[in-house]
C-alpha positions in Angstrom: -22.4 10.9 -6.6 -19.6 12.6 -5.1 -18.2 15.6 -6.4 -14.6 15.7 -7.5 -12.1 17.6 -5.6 -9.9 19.8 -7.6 -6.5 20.9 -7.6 -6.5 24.5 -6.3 -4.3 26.6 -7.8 -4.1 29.2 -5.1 -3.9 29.6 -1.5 -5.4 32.8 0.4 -4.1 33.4 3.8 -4.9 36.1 5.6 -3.6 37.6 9.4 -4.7 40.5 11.9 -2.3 41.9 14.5 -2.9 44.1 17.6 -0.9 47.0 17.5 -1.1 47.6 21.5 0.7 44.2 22.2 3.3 45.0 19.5 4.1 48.2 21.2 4.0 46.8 24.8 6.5 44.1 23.6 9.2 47.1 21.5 8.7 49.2 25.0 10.0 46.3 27.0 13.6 44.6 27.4 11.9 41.7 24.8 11.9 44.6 21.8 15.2 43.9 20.2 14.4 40.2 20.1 11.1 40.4 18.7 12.2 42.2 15.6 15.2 40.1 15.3 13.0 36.8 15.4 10.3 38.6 12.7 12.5 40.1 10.5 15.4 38.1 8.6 19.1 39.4 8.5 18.0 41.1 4.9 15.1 43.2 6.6 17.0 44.2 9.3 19.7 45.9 7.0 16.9 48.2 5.3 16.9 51.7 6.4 13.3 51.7 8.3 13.9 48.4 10.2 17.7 49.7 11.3 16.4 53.1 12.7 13.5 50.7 14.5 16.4 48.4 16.2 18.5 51.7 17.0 15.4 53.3 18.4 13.9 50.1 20.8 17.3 49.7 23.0 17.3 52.9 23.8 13.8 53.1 25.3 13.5 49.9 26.5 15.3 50.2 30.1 13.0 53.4 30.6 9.6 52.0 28.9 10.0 48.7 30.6 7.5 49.4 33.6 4.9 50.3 30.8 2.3 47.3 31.0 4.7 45.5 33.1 4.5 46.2 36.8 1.2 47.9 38.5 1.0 51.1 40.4 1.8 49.3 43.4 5.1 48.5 42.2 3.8 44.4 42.0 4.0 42.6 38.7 0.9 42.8 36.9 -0.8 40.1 35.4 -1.6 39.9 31.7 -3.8 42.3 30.1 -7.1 42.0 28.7 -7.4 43.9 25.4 -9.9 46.4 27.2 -7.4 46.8 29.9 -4.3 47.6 27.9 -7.0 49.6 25.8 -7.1 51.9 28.5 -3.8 51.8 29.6 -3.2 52.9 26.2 -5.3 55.6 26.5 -3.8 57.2 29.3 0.3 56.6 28.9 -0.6 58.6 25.1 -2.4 61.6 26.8 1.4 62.9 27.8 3.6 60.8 25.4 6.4 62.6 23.9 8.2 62.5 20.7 9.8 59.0 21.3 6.2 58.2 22.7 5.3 58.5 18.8 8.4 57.1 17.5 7.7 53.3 19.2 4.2 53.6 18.5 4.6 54.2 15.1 7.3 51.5 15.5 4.8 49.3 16.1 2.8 49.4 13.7 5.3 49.0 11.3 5.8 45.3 12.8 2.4 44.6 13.3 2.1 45.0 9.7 5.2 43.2 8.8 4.1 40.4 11.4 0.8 39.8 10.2 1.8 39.9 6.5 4.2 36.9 7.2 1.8 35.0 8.9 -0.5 35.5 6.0 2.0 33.9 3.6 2.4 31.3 6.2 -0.9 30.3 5.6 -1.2 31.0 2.1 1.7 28.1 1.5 0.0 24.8 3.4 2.5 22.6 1.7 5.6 24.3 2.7 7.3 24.1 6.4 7.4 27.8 6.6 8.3 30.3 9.7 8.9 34.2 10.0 12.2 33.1 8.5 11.4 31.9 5.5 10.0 35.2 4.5 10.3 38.5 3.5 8.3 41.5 2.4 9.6 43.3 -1.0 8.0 45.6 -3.3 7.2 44.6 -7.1 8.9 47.4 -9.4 5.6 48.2 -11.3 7.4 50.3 -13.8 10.0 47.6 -14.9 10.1 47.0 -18.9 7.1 44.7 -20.2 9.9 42.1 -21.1 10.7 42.0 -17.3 7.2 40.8 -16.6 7.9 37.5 -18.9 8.6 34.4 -16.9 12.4 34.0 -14.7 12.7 30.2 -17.7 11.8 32.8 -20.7 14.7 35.3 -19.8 16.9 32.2 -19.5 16.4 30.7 -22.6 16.3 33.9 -24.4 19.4 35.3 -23.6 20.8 31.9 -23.7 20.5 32.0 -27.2 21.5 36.0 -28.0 24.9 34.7 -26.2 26.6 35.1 -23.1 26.8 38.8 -23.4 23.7 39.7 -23.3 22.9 37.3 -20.8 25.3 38.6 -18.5 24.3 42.1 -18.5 20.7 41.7 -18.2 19.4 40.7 -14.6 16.8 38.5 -14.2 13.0 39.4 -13.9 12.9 39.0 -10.5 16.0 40.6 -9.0 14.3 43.7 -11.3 11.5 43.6 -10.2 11.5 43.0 -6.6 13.3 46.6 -4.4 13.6 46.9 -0.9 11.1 48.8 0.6 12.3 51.6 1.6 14.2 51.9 -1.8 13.8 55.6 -3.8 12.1 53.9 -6.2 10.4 51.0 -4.4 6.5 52.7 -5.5 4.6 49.4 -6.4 2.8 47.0 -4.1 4.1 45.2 -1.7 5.0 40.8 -1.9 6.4 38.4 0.0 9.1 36.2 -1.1 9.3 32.9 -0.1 12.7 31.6 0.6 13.1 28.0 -1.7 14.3 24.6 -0.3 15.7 21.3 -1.2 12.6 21.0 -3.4 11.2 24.7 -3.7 12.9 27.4 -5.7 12.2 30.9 -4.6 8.4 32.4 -5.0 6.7 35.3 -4.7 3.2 35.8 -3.6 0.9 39.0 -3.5 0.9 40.7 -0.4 -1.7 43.4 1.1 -1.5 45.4 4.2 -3.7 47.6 5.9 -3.9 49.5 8.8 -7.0 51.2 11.3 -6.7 52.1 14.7 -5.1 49.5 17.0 -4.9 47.0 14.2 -3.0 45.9 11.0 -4.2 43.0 8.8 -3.0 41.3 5.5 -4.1 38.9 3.2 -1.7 37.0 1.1 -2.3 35.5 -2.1 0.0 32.3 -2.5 0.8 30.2 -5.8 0.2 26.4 -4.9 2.3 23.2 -6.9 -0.3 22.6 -8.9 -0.7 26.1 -10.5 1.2 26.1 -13.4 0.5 24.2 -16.9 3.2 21.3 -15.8 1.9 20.8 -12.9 4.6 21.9 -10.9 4.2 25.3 -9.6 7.3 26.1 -7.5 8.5 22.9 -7.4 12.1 23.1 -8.5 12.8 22.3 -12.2 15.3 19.5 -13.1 
């Protein structure tokens, strides 16, 4: 007898990055372009991903050669990851302050990288790309009515009047800050941009860093979570 398949209600996607190749690609001409194809226009207006795109331009014309022509002065081939390991290795025994400022640069989008991906995966049933997401954090010490569902806070204050409505914000513009925001303390999550049939979601996001990598897992709602059956599917 065949076993019945069922209707999953979540999706786990997960995503690891090498921090070396990131770093190679911010101290070359291709930085600026990287981040902008990664990061939407919102991202790049947040004050760590600003400083990150005034800091690459300036060091790429002079960190271009690093990883990108041998000591001959010939272009080198692509590196193996034991290679650019040691490559690594020795461009870091003298690097300065700005040394420290890409590489630290890079792990910021390796993280940011590999937690898209991971949302990427964690939605199989949506048409997503780099674009389609970006990384917020949930404001864990909203009110407990914030925490009620985006349809109970429009019913609600539909019926305590236009007043009230109007001055309350919904759930999830409270709860979801910029990162780099005074206030921005709880965990990060992704939110996934909506389309002609998804609204907006938001899906739990982890990062983690060690040594030359940075992973993250993403925890992603699918249609069929919710007690309609509908998940994000958009309400009519």
């Amino acid at each position: 007898m065949n076993a019945r398949v069922p209707l999953l209600p979540f999706h786990i996607g997960n995503d690891i990055c090498r921090i070396p190749r990131i770093y190679r690609i911010l101290a070359s001409g291709r930085g600026p372009q990287f981040i902008r194809r990664v990061l939407t226009s919102k991202e790049q207006q947040q004050p760590r991903c600003k400083k990150i795109l005034e800091l690459v331009p300036r060091r790429s014309s002079a960190s271009s050669q690093f990883g990108q022509r041998a000591p001959n002065g010939e272009e080198e081939p692509e590196e193996s990851s034991e290679s650019l390991d040691l490559s690594l290795k020795r461009h870091f025994r003298d690097r300065t302050e700005s040394d420290q400022a890409i590489w630290e640069a890079a792990q910021f989008m390796a993280g940011r990288f590999a937690a898209k991906e991971a949302a990427i995966k964690a939605h199989p049933h949506r048409r997503l790309t780099l674009q389609s997401v970006s990384i917020m954090r949930y404001g864990g010490e909203a009110t407990p009515e914030s925490d009620a569902p985006p349809d109970y806070h429009h019913h609600h204050h539909r019926r305590q009047g236009k007043r009230e409505h109007s001055e309350a914000q919904p759930a999830r513009d409270r709860l979801l800050r910029d990162p780099e925001d005074s206030l921005s303390s709880g965990p990060p999550v992704a939110l996934i941009k909506g389309d002609d049939r998804y609204e907006d979601c938001y899906a739990s996001i982890s990062i983690s860093h060690d040594g030359q990598y940075a992973t993250a897992v993403c925890l992603g709602v699918s249609p069929y979570a919710d007690q309609a059956g509908r998940g994000c599917l958009k309400r009519v």
